[in-house]
N, C-alpha and C positions, 0 to 999 in steps of 0.2 A: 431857313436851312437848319437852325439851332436845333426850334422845337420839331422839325418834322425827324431831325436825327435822334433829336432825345424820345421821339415819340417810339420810333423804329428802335431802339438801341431798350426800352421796354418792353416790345413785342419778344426781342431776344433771348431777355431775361426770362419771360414766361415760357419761351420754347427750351429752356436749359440750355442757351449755349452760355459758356461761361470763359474765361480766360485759356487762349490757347486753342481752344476749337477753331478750325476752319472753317471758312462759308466763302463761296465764290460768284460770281455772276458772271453773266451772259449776257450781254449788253450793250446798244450802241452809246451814242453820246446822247443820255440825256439827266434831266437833275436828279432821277429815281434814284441813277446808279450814284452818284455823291453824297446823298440819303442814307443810300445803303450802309457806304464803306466810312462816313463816319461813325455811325451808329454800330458797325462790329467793331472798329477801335474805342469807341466809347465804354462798350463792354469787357476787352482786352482780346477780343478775336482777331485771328488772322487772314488778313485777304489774300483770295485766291483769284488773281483775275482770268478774263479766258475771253480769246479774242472771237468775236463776229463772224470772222470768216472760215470757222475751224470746221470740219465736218464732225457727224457721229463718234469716229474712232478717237478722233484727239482728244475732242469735250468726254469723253467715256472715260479713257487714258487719267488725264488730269484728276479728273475729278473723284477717281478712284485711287488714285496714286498720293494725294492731298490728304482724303479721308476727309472729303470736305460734308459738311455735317447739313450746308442749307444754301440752295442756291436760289439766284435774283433774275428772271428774265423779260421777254416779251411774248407776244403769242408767235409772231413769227419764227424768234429764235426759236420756242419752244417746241417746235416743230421738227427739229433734227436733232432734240434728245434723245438717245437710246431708253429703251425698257427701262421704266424703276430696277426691274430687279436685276441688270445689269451693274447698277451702281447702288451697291448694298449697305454704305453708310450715309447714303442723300436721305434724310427725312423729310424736308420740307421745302416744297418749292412755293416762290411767289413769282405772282406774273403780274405783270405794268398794268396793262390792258383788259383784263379780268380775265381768270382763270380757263382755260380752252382743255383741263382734265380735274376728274372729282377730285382726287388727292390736290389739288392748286389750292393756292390762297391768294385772294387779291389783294395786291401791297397796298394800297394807298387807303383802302377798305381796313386794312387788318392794324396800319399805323396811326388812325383818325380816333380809333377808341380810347386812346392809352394818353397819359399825361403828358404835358409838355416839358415835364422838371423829370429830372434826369440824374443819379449821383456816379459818372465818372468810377469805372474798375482804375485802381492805381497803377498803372505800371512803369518801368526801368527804361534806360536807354537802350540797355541789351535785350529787353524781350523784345519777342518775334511779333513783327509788326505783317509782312507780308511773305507770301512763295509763290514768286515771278519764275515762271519756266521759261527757259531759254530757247529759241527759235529752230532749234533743231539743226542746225547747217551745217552740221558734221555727225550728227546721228539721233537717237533719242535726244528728247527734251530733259532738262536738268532743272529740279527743284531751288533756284537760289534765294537763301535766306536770307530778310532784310529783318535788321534788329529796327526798334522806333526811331537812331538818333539818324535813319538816313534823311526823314523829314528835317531833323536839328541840321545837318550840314548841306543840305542845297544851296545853303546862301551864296558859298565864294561863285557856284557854275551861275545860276540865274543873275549874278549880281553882273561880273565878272564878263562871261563869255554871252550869255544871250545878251547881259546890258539892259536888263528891266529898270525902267521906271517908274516912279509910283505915279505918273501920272496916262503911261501907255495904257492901250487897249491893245492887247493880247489874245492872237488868234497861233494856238499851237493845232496844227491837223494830225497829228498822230492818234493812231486807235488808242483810249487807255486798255486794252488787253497787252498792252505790251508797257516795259520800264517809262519809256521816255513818254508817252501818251500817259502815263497814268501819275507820277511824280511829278513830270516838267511841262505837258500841258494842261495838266488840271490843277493838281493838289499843291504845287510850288508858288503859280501866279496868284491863287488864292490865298496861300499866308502873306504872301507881298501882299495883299489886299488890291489888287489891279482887277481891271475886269478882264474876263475872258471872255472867246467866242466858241461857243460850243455848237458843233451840227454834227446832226447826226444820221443824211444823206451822203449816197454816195460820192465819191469822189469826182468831179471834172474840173479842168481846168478854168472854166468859164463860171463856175458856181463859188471856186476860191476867191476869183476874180473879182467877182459881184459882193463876196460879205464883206471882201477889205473895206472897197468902197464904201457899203453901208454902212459899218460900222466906225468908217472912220481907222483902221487897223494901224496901228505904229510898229507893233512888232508882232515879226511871224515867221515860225518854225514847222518844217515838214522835213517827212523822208525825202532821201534823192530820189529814188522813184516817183513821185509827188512832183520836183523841180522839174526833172528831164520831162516828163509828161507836160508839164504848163509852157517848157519852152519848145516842147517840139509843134505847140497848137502855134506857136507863130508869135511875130510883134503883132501883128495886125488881131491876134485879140485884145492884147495888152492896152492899145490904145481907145481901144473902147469903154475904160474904165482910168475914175479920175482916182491914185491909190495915194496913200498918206501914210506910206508905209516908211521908214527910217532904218530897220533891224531886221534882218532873216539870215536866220539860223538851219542846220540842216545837221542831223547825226543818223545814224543806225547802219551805211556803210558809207565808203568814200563819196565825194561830190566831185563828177569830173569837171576838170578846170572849164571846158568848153560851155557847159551850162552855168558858171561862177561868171564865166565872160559876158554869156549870154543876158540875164540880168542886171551886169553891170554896164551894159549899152542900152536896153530897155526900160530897165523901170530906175539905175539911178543909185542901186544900191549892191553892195556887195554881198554876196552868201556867205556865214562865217564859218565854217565845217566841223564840224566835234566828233568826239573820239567816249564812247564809253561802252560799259558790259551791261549785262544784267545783273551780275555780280556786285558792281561795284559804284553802279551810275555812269557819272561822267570823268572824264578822266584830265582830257586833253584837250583844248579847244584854238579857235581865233578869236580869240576879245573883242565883242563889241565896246567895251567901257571900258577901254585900253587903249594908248596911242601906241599901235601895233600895225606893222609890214605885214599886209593881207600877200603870201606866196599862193595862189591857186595850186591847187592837190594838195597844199601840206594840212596836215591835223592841226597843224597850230603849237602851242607848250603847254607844259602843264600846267594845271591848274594853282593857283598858288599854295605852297608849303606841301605840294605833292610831289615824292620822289620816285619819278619814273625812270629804269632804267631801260638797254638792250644789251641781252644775255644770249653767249653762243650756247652752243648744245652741252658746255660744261658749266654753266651757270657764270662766267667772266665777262664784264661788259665789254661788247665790241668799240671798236676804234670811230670815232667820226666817218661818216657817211658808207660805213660796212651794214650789210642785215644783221639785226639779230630779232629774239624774239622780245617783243614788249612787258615789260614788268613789271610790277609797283611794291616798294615796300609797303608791309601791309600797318607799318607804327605809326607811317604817315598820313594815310587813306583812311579819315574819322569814319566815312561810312563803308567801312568792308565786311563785306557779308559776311552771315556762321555758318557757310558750309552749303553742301548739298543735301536738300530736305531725304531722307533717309538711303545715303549712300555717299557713306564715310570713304568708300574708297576714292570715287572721284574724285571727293574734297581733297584726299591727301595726294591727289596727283597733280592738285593745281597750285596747294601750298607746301612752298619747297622750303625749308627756314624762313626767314623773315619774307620773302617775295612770294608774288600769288603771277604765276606764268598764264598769260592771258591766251594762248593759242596764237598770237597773230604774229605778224613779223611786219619790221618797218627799218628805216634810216632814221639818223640824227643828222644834219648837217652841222656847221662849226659855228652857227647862230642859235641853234638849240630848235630848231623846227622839225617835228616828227614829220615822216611821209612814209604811209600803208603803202606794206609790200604782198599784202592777202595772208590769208591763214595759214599756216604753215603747214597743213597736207597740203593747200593749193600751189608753191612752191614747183614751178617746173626745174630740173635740174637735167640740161642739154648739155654734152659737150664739154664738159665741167662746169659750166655758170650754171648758178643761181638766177632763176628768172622769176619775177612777181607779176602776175598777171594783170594786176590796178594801168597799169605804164600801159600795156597793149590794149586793154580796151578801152582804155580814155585815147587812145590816137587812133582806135577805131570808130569811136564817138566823131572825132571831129571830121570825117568824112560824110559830103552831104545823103548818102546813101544807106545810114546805118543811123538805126534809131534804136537800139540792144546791141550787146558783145557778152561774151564770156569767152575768157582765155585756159587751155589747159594743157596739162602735159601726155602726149598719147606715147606710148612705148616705142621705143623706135632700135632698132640690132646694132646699130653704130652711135649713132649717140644717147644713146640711155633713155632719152623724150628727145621728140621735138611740141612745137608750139602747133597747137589747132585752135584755129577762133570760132566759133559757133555764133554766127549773126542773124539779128533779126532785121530786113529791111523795112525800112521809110515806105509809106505805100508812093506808089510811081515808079518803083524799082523791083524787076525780076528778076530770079538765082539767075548765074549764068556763067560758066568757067571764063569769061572776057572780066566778071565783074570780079571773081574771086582771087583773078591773078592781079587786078588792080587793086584790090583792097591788102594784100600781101605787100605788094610794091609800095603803096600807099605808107607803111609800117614799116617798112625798111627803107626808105628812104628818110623818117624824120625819129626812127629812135637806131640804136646799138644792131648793126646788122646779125648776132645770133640770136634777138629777141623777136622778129617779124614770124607771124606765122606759115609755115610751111604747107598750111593747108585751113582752106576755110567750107565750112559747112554751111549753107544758109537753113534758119528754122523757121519758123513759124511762133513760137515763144521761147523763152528759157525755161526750166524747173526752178523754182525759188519756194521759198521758205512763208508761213501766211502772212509776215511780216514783211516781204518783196525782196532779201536777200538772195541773191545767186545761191543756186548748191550747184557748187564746180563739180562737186565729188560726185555728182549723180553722172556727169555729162565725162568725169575722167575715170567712172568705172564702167562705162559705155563702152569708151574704148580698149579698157584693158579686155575685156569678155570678147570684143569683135580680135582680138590680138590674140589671143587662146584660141577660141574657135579656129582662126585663120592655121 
C-alpha cells in the first residue's frame, strides 16, 4: 500500500496537481480507491469523494462545484459520467479496469512506471484535507470542509464508542462516498492498524452474514437501513451462520429500538447508536469501551471532553427533557470543520458565536442521554405540541405489518398540522382503510394521544437521500401543494 501510494502520488506530481487541488473518485470498495486517496494527501490534495449510487446530475454537480482537477473510477461507473465538456476543470480520468474512452488512463498501468520512493508535500493540521458533501436532506448538497487534524482526533469515537481493538477484525459497511464509510470504515481502523473487511458487492443481508463468518468479524458498523434490512430477512437467516461478532455499531440516522431489540435476542449483542454530521464527524454515541446503560433510541452522550448543548430558538439551553436544537461548542470539538467549501453564507448561518447549530433537535434526560427529535423543518407542530417524528415511526416499526414509516406534518385549518404516516408494508400485507385505522390505533394507544397519526398513506417506497436518509421534506411538501391546489 506504501509503494503503490507513493508510486500514485508521483503520477500526481507529473500531472501538476499540487497542494490544494482537488481530485475525486468514483468508486466502490476496493484497494485502488485507498491508493488513490493516500497518494493525493501525500501530495497535499484534496479529496473529493462521490458516492456509487449518484447518477449523472449529482456526479456533474459535484464535480464541477469542487473544481475537482482528476478523477479515479471503474468502467462500469464510468459509464454515467456526463460529457467531458460538461465538467470543464476534470482533465484527467483513470479507470481501474482499463480505459473504455481515448482521453482514459489506465491506473494501475500509469502507477507501475514511477518509483516507489516518494518525498511527502508538508502540510498543517488546518489545511484542507477533504470536501465531504452533505446528503442533501434538506436541499442542495453542502461542501463540508475537513482540515487533516480530523484524522488526528478519531481516536476518542473509534476508541471510545465503536470500542476498537487492536486485535478485532473490523467489517464497517458503509459506502466511503460518504463521512462515516470513508473516515470510520476505512481510514480510521487502518491507523489502529486492525484489519478491515472491504466488499465491494451489493448489499444483502445474507452476504453480511456470510463475510462475518468468514472472516471471523468481532466488530461491525452499518447504516440503520443496513440493520432493519438484515432483521427484517428474519432469525431464521441469522442462524445459518456461526458469527464472532462482540461490537456493532450503527450512525447516519436513528436506530429504532425494535431492531436494537431485535439483535439483542438474535445474535447476542447490543447496537450501539451514534450521533454525527458531515461537518463534524462524530459527536454522540453509546460506548462500547464504556461501562454504560444501553437506553434503546437514545444517542447515547457525548463524546468525551465535547460540549454539547440544546438551544431554544434564542440561543438559551433548554431545561431537562424539553426539545431544543443540538449544539456543540466549536473550542471543544478538535475536529470542526472550516466552513462551507465556497459559500460563506451557509457557514455563517451555522456558526452562531461560539456554537455550530446542527439542524436537528433532541432531549437531554436528567442522566445526560441525548434522544433525536428529527430535523427541525421535520418538527410537526399540532395543536400547540411540538411533535418529532423519530417516536412515531419507531412505534410504527414495531407493528408486525410495516417494514418503512415516515412521519409528517400535513396542514390542517384547526390545528395548524396534524400527523400523516406514509408506510411501506412488510410483503404479506395489502393497503386497506381496516389496516390504516389499525395502524393509527396501533400509535395512540402506546405513545401521547395528540402524536398518533390522523391519517396513513401506504407507499410503495420512501424518497430518501443516496445515503438512505428519509427526506420528510419531499413527502411534507406533497402535502402542502395537494392543500393549495385543494
Amino acid at each position: 500500500m506504501r509503494d503503490w501510494s507513493n508510486q500514485m502520488a508521483n503520477v500526481f506530481r507529473k500531472l501538476g496537481v499540487k497542494k490544494g487541488d482537488r481530485v475525486c473518485a468514483l468508486m466502490p470498495k476496493n484497494p485502488a480507491l485507498v491508493v488513490y486517496i493516500l497518494a493525493a494527501w501525500k501530495v497535499g490534495a484534496v479529496y473529493v469523494p462521490l458516492f456509487t449510487a449518484f447518477g449523472p446530475q449529482a456526479i456533474e454537480y459535484r464535480i464541477n462545484h469542487s473544481e475537482a482537477k482528476v478523477l479515479l473510477t471503474n468502467k462500469e461507473q464510468r459509464a454515467k459520467l456526463p460529457p467531458r465538456d460538461n465538467m470543464p476543470t476534470l482533465e484527467y480520468i483513470f479507470v481501474i479496469d482499463g480505459p473504455s474512452h481515448d482521453q482514459d488512463q489506465p491506473f494501475w498501468e500509469a502507477l507501475s512506471k514511477e518509483s516507489t520512493e516518494h518525498s511527502i508535500e508538508e502540510t498543517t493540521v488546518d489545511d484542507l484535507l477533504a470536501i465531504q458533501y452533505t446528503s442533501g436532506s434538506t436541499g442542495m448538497p453542502k461542501g463540508a470542509m475537513w482540515p487533516h487534524n480530523v484524522l488526528i482526533n478519531i481516536y476518542p469515537y473509534m476508541r471510545y464508542a465503536i470500542g476498537l481493538r487492536d486485535d478485532d477484525v473490523f467489517f464497517g459497511g458503509a459506502d466511503p462516498g460518504w463521512a462515516y464509510g470513508l473516515v470510520f470504515c476505512t481510514f480510521a481502523p487502518m491507523a489502529f492498524g486492525v484489519p478491515i473487511v472491504f466488499y465491494e458487492g451489493p448489499f444483502k443481508p445474507e452476504t453480511c452474514y456470510s463475510l462475518m463468518e468468514k472472516y471471523r468479524v468481532t466488530n461491525f458498523a452499518y447504516a440503520p437501513t443496513a440493520y432493519r434490512a438484515m432483521a427484517a430477512a428474519g432469525a431464521d437467516v441469522i442462524r445459518r451462520y456461526q458469527l464472532n461478532v462482540r461490537a456493532m455499531s450503527s450512525a447516519g440516522e436513528p436506530l429504532n429500538p425494535e431492531v436494537i431489540r431485535f439483535f439483542q435476542e438474535h445474535v447476542g449483542v447490543t447496537i450501539h447508536d451514534h450521533y454525527g454530521l458531515s461537518e463534524t464527524l462524530m459527536l454522540i454515541g453509546n460506548f462500547n469501551a464504556a461501562e454504560m446503560e444501553i437506553r434503546p433510541g437514545s444517542m447515547g452522550w457525548p463524546l468525551p471532553g465535547f460540549d454539547v448543548a440544546l438551544l431554544d430558538e434564542n440561543g438559551t439551553p433548554v431545561a431537562d427533557g424539553e426539545v431544543g436544537q443540538i449544539a456543540f461548542n466549536t473550542d471543544s470539538i478538535p475536529n470542526v470543520f472550516k466552513g462551507y467549501w465556497k459559500d460563506p453564507e451557509k457557514t455563517a448561518e451555522r456558526l452562531v458565536g461560539k456554537w455550530f447549530l446542527t439542524g436537528d433537535l433532541a432531549t437531554k434526560d436528567e442522566d445526560g442521554y441525548f434522544w433525536f427529535q428529527g430535523r427541525a423543518d421535520d418538527i410537526i407542530s399540532s395543536a400547540g405540541y411540538r411533535i418529532g417524528p423519530f417516536e412515531i415511526e419507531s412505534c410504527l416499526l414495531e407493528h408486525p405489518a410495516v417494514v418503512e414509516a415516515a412521519a409528517v406534518g400535513k396542514p390542517d385549518p384547526v390545528k395548524g398540522e396534524i400527523v400523516k404516516a406514509f408506510v411501506v408494508l412488510r410483503e404479506g400485507f395489502a393497503p386497506s382503510d381496516e389496516l390504516a385505522d389499525e395502524l393509527s390505533l396501533f400509535v395512540k394507544t402506546r405513545l401521547s394521544k395528540h402524536e398518533y397519526p390522523r391519517e396513513v398513506e401506504f407507499v410503495v417506497e420512501l424518497p430518501k437521500t443516496p445515503s438512505g436518509k428519509i427526506q420528510r421534506f419531499i413527502l411534507r411538501n406533497q402535502e402542502r401543494e395537494k392543500c393549495i391546489k385543494a
